[in-house]
C-alpha positions as CSV (number, residue, x, y, z in Angstrom):
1,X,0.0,0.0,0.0
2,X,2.5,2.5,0.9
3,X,4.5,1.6,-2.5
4,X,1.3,2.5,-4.2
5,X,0.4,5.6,-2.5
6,X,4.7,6.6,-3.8
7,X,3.9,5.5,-6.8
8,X,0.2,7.5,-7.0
9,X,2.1,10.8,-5.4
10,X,4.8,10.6,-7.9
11,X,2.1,10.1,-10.7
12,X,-0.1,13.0,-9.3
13,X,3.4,15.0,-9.2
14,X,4.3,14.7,-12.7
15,X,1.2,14.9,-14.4
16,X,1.0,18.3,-12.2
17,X,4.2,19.4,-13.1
18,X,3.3,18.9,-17.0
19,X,0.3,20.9,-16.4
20,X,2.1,23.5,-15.0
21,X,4.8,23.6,-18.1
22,X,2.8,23.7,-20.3
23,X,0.6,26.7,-18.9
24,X,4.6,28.2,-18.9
25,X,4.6,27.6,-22.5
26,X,1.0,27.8,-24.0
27,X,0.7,31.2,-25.9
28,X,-1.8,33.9,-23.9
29,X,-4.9,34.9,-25.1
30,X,-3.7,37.8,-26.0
31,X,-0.2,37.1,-27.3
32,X,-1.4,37.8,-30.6
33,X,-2.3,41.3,-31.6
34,X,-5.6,41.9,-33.4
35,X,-5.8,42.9,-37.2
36,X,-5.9,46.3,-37.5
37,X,-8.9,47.8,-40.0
38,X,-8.8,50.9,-41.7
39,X,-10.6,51.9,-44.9
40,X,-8.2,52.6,-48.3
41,X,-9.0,57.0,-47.2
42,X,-8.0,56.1,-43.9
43,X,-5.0,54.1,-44.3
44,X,-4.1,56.5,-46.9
45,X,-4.0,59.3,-44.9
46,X,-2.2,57.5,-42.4
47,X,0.5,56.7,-45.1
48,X,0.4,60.9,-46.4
49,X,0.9,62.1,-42.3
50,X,4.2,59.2,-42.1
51,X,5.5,61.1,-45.2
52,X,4.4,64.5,-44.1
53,X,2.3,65.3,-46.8
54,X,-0.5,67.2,-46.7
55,X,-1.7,67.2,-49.9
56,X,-1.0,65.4,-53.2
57,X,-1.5,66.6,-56.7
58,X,-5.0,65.2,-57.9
59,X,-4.7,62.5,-60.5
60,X,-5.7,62.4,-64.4
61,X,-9.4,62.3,-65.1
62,X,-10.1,59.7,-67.9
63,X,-14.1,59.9,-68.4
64,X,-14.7,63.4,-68.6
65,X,-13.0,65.2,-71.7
66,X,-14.9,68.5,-70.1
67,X,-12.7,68.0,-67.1
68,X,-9.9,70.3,-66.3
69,X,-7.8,67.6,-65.1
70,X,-8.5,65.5,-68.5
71,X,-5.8,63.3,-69.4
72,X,-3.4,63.9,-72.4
73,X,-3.4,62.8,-75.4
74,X,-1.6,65.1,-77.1
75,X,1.9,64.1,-78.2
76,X,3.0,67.6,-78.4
77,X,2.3,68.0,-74.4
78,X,3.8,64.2,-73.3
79,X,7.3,64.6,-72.6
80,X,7.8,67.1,-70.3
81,X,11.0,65.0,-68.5
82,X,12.7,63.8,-71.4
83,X,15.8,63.1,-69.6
84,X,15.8,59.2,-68.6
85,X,18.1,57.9,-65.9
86,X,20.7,56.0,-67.5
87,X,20.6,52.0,-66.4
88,X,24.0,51.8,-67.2
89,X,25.1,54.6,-64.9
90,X,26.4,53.2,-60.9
91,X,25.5,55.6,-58.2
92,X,28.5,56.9,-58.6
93,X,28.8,58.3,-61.3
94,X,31.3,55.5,-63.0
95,X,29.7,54.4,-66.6
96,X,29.3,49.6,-66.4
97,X,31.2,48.2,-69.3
98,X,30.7,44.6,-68.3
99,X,28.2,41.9,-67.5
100,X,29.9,41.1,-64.2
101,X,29.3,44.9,-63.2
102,X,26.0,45.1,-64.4
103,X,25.3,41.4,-62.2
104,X,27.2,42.4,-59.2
105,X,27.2,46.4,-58.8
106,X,24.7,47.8,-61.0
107,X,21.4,45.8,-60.7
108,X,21.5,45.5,-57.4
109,X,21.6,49.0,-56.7
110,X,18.5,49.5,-58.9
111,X,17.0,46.8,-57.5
112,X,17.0,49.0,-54.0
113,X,15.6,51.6,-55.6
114,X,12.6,50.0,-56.8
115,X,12.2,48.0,-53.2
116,X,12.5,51.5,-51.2
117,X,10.9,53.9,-53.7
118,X,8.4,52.1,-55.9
119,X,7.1,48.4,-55.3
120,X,8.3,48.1,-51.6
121,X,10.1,45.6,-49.5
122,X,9.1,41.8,-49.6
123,X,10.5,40.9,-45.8
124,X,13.3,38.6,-45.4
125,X,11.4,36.2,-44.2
126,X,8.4,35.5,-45.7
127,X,5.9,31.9,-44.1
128,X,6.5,28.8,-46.4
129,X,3.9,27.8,-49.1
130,X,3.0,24.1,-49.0
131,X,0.9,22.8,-52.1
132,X,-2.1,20.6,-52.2
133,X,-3.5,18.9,-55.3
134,X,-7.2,18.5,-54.3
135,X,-8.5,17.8,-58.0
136,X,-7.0,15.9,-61.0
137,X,-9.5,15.7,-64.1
138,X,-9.2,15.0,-67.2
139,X,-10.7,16.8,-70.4
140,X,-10.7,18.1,-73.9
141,X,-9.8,21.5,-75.5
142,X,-10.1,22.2,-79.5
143,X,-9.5,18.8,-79.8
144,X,-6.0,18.2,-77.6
145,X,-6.5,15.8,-74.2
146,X,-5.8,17.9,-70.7
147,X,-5.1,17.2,-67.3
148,X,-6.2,19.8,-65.0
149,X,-5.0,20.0,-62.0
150,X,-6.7,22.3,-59.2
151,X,-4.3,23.7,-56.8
152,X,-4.7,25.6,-53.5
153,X,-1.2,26.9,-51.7
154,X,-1.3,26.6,-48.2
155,X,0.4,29.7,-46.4
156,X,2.1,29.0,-42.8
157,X,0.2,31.5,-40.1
158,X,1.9,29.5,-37.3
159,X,3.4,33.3,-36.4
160,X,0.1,34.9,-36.8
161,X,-3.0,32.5,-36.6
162,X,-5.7,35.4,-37.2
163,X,-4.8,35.3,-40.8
164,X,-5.1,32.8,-43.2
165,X,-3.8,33.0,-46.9
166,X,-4.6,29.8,-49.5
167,X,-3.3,30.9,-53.0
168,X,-5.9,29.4,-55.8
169,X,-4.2,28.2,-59.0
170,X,-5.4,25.6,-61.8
171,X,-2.5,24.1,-64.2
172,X,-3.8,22.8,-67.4
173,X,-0.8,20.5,-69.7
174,X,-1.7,18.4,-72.7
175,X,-2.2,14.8,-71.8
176,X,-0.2,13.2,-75.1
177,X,2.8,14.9,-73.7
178,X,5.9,12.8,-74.1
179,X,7.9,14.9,-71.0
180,X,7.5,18.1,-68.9
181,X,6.3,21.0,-70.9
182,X,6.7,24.8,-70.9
183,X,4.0,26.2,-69.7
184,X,2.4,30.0,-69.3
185,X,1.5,31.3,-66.1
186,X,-1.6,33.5,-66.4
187,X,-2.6,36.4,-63.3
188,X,-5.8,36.2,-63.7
189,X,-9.4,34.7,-62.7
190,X,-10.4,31.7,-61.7
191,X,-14.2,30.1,-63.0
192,X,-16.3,33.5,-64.2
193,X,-14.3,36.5,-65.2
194,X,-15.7,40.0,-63.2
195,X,-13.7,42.3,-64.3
196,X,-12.1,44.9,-61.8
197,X,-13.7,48.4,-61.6
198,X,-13.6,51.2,-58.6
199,X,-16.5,51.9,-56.7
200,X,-18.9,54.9,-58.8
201,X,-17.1,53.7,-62.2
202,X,-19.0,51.9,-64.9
203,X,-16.6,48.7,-66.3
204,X,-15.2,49.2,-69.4
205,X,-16.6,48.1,-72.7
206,X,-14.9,44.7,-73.9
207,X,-14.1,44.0,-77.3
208,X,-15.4,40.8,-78.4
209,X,-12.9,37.8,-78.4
210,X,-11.4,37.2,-82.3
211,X,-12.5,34.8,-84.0
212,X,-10.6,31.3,-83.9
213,X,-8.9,29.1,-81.4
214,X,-8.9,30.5,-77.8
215,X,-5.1,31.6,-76.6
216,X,-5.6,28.3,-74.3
217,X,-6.2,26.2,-77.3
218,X,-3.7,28.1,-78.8
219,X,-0.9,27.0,-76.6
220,X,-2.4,23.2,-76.1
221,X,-1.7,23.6,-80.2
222,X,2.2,24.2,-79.5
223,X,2.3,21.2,-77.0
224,X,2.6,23.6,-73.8
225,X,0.5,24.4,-71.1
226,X,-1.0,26.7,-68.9
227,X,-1.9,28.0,-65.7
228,X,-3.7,30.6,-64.2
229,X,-3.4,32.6,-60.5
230,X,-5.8,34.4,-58.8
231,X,-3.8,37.3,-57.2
232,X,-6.2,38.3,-55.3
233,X,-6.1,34.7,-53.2
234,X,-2.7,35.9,-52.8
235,X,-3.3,40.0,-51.4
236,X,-6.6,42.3,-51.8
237,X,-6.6,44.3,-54.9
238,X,-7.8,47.5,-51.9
239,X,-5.8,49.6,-49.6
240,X,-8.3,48.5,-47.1
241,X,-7.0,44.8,-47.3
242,X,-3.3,46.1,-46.9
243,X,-3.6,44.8,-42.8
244,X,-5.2,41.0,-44.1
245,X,-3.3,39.1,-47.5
246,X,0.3,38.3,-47.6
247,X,1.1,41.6,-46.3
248,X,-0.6,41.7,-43.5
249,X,0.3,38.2,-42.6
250,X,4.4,39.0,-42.4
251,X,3.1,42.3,-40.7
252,X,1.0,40.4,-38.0
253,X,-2.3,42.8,-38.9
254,X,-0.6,46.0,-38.4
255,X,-0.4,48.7,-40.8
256,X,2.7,48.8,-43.6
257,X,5.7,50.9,-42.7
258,X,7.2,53.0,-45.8
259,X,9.0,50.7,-47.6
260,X,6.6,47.6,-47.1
261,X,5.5,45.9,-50.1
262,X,2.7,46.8,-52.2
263,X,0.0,44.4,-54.0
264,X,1.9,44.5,-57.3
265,X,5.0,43.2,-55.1
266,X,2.9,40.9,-52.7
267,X,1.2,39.2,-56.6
268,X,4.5,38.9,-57.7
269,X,5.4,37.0,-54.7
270,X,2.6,34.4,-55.6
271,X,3.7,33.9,-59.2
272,X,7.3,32.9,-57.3
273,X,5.5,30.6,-55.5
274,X,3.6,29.0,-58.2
275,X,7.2,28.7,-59.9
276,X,8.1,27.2,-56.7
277,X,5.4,24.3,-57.4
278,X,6.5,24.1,-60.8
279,X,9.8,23.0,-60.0
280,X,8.4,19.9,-57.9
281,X,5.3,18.9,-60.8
282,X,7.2,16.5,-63.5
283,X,4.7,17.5,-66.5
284,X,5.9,21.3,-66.2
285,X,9.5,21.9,-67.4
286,X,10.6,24.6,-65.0
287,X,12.8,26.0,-66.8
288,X,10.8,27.2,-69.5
289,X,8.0,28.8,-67.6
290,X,6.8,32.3,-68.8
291,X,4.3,34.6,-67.3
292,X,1.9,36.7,-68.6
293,X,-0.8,39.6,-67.2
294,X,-3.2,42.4,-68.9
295,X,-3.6,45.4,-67.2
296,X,-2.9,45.6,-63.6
297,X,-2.0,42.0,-63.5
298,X,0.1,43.1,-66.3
299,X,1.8,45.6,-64.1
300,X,2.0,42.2,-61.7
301,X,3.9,39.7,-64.5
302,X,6.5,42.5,-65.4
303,X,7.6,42.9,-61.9
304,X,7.3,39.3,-61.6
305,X,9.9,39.0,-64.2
306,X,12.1,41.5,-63.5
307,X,12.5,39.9,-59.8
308,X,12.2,36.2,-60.4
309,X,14.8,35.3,-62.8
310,X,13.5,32.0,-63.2
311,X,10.9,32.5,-65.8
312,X,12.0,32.2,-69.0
313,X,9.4,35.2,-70.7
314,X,6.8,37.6,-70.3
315,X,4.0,38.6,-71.8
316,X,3.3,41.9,-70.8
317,X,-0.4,43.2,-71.8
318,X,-1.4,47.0,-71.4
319,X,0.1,47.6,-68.2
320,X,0.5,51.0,-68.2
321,X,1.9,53.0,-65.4
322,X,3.3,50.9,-62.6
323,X,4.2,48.7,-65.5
324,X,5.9,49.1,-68.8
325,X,5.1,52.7,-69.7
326,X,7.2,55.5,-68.6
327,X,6.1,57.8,-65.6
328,X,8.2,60.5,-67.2
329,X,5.6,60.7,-69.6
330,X,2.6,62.8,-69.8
331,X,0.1,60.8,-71.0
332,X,-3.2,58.9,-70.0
333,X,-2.9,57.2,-66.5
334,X,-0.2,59.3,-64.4
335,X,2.2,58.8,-61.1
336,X,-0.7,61.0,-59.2
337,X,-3.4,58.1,-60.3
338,X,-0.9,55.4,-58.7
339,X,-0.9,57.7,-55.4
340,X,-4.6,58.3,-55.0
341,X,-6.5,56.1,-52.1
342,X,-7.7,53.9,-54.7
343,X,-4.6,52.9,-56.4
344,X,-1.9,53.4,-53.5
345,X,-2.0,50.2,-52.4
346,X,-0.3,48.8,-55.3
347,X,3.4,50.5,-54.4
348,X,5.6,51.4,-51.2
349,X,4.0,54.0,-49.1
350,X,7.6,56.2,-50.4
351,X,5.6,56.1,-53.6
352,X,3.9,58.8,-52.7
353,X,6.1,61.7,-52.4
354,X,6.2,61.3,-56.1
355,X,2.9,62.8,-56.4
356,X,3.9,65.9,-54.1
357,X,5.7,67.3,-53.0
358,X,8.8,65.8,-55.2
359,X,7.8,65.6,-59.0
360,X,8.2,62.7,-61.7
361,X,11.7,63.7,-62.2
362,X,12.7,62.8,-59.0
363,X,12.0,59.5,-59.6
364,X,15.3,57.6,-59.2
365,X,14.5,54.7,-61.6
366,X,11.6,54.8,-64.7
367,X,10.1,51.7,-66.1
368,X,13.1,51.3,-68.6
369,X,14.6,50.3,-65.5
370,X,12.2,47.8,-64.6
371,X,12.0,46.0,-67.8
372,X,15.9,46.0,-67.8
373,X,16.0,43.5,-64.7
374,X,14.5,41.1,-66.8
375,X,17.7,41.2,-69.4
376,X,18.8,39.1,-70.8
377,X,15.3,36.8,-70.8
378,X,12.6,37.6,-73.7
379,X,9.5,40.1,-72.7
380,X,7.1,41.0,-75.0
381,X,5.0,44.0,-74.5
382,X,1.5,45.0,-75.9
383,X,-1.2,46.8,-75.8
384,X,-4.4,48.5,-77.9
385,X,-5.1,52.0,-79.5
386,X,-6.9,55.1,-78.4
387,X,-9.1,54.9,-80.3
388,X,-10.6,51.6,-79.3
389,X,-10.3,52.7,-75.5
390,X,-6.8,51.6,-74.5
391,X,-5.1,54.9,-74.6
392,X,-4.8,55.3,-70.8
393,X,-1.7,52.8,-71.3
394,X,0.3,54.9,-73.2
395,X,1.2,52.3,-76.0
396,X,4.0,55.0,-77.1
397,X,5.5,55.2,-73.8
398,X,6.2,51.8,-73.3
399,X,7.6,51.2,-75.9
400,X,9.9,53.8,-75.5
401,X,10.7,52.1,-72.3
402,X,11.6,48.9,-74.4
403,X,13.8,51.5,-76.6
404,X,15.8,53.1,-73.4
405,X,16.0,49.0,-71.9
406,X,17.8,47.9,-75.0
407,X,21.4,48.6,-73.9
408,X,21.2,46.7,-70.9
409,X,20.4,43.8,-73.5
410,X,23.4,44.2,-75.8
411,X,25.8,44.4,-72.7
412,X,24.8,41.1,-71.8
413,X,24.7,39.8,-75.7
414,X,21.2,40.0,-76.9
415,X,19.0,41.8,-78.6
416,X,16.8,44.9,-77.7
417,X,14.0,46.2,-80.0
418,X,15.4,46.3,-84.1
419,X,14.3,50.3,-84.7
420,X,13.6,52.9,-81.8
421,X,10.7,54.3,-84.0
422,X,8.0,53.8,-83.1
423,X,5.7,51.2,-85.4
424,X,2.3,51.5,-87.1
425,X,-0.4,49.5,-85.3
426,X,-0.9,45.8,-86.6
427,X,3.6,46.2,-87.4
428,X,5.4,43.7,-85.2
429,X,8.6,44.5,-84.3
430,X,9.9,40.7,-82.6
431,X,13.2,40.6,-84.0
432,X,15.2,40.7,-80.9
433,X,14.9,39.9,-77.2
434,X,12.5,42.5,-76.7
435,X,9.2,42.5,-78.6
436,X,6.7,44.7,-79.5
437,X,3.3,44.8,-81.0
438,X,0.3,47.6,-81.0
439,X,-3.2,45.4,-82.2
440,X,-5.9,47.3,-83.6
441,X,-8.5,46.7,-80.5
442,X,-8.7,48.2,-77.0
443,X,-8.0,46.9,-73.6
444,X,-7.3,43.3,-74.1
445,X,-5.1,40.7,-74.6
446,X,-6.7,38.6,-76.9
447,X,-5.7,40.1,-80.6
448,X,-1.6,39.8,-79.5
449,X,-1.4,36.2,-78.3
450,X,-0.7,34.8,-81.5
451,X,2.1,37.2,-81.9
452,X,3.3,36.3,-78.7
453,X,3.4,32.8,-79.5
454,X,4.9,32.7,-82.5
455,X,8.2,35.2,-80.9
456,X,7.7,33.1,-77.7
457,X,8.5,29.4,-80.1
458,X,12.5,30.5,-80.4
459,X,12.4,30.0,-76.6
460,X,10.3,27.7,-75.5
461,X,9.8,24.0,-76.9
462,X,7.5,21.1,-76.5
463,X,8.4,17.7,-76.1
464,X,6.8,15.1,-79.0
465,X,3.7,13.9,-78.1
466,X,2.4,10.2,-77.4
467,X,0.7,8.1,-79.7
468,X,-0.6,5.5,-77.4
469,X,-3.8,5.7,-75.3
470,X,-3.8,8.6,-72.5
471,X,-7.0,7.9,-71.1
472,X,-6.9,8.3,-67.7
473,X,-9.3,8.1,-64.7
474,X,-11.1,12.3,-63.7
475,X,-10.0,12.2,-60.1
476,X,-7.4,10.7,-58.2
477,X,-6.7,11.1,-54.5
478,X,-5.8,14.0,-52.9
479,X,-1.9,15.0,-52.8
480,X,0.1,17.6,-50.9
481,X,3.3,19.0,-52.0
482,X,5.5,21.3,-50.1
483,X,7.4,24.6,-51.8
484,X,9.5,26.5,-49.5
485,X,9.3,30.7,-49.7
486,X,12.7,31.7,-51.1
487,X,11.9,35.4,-52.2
């Protein structure tokens, strides 16, 4: 009896002392601070006081030709800045002759330039992404066999539970395929498209798809594949979602500082992570993965490229300011539309100052810049006319951008654009590295992809495909694969 009361005491003792550690070591109630919400206006305002601003210049007006602050469209009036910062120019003064100058020196410094002043900071450390396959099925598309496979990217909140992040993507390869193919990565929408419009503005008018294949059947046709991620799985596409997303996960709910990352940044940080999955998927060859994006998600796929140099191309459709198109330039969409409360959210709080007190000028890189991190890799950039509604891009402004890129090229041995004028719409210019093309529509994509494609075949290439049966069965069990966050 007395061995058993010991042995009872003891028992009681331990399971006590285990209670009490773990009450040591089990997080408070409280240890995790709550999300902080604030509309765009007021986080805005927040971000204006930080800089000590007290008023920015209003942006451009594009609906209202009667307005005084109209956009321009006047050549005449669009290049009030003409002066470009050189690319090839160190902070020093000193002019890079070499590669290994441009690799080591030079693109780095630019590189902190856009991360302080423009697109913000990604942290150091950002959670790890681990990748679940919950749906395999198989299908048809103008007449080539697909696997689909639906994919959902897992985001570790273990630092900050009261935010959860699960990145939606869909991979689509041909099912005849003999090996791993390239494939396009698409930011865009997944199931029914809605089309993204500010609050009090109609959505703008469409064009019609063109007639023939879809650019999904189009690229099934070459023997690659596709995929398609929803950005805004990834971060909201509002200033009022700045404390939820990606963003506010690595900031624990609070507001941004500064230099914190903006959406364009935090999308760009899910197209690394999709590229991440690629590299683990034996049907995608991961080394010949190109991205693509129209509008603001085209904004998203050239920074995308120009910090991730492991895909191969870009598409670049109408992206405009924040994108391929200079912000030197006086024309259409403006730095001041990038730094009003319903556009802000997209660059590093620093972006601001840009829009008053300091002026476009004092911008210490231009989009020539931006496109020139993606040397020596491929990038194609497009977009519509005026006069079918896509002159808020400034077609002429990017592709002066391309122009002032092309000696970063030829230092590291290829090929910029072949003239610096500027070509008639429907005139391809895709003789070098960098390509160009103007279609005849608005604000779409559509009309350029078979352009794309065609400059896009030097690079990229398909495996044969089988002849023997493919047939598979639509769903398979459920699969998880991990991707660790390297950006």
């Amino acid at each position: 009896m007395r061995i058993a009361w010991i042995l009872t005491g003891c028992l009681v003792a331990g399971v006590a002392a285990r209670a009490q550690q773990a009450t040591a070591t089990s997080p408070p109630a409280d240890k995790y601070p709550p999300v902080v919400h604030l509309t765009a206006e007021q986080d805005h305002q927040r971000t204006m006081e930080l800089l000590g601003i007290k008023e920015l210049r209003p942006g451009r007006d594009g609906n209202h030709p009667d307005s005084p602050n109209y956009a321009n469209y006047d050549e005449a009036k669009a290049n009030p800045y003409p002066e470009l910062p050189d690319p090839l120019v160190l902070n020093n003064g000193k002019r890079v002759k070499s590669a290994k100058v441009w690799w080591k020196v030079r693109r780095p410094q630019i590189v902190e330039m856009f991360d302080r002043e423009i697109y913000g900071r990604v942290p150091a450390h950002t959670p790890a992404v681990h990748w679940e396959v919950t749906a395999t099925k198989h299908g048809e598309d103008g007449g080539v066999p697909t696997i689909t496979k639906t994919l959902v990217g897992h985001v570790d909140n273990s630092e900050y539970p009261l935010i959860d992040v699960n990145i939606q993507m869909e991979l689509t390869t041909p099912a005849n395929a003999s090996g791993p193919v390239p494939v396009i990565l698409e930011f865009g929408f997944i199931g029914p498209f809605h089309f993204p419009v500010r609050p009090g503005q109609p959505p703008p008018k469409l064009p019609p798809p063109p007639p023939g294949p879809t650019w999904q059947q189009q690229l099934l046709a070459k023997g690659w594949g596709y995929a398609i991620l929803a950005p805004y799985s990834v971060q909201a596409d509002s200033g009022a979602g700045l404390t939820e997303g990606i963003i506010g996960l690595c900031n624990h709910g609070q507001p941004r500082k500064l230099d914190d990352w903006g959406a364009l940044r935090a999308w760009a940080w899910g197209g690394s992570r999709a590229m991440d999955y690629f590299e683990t998927d034996r049907s995608v060859n991961a080394k010949q993965v190109g991205v693509t994006g129209h509008s603001r998600f085209g904004k998203a796929a050239l920074v995308t490229m120009a910090y991730d140099q492991r895909f191969a191309i870009g598409y670049i459709s109408s992206s405009g300011e924040g994108g391929a198109k200079l912000s030197r330039r006086n024309w259409g969409e403006t730095v001041e539309n990038l730094a009003s409360s319903g556009e802000y959210h997209w660059m590093a709080g620093n972006f601001l100052k840009y829009a008053g007190p300091l002026e476009w000028k004092d911008l210490p890189v231009d989009a020539h810049e931006l496109i020139a991190l993606c040397a020596p890799r491929p990038v194609f950039v497009s977009a519509g006319t005026l006069e079918k509604g896509d002159g808020w891009v400034d077609a002429r402004g990017m592709f002066m951008a391309e122009v002032a890129a092309g000696p970063v090229y030829r230092l590291l041995g290829a090929k910029g654009l072949s003239s610096t004028e500027f070509p008639p719409v429907l005139t391809p210019d895709t003789g070098g590295d960098l390509a160009w093309r103007q279609h005849g529509e608005g604000h779409t994509p559509l009309p350029n992809w078979p352009t794309f494609i065609e400059f896009a075949s030097r690079y990229l290439h398909a495996p044969a495909a089988k002849t023997a049966d493919v047939s598979m069965p639509i769903d398979r069990p459920r699969s998880t694969l991990a991707a660790a966050s390297v950006l």
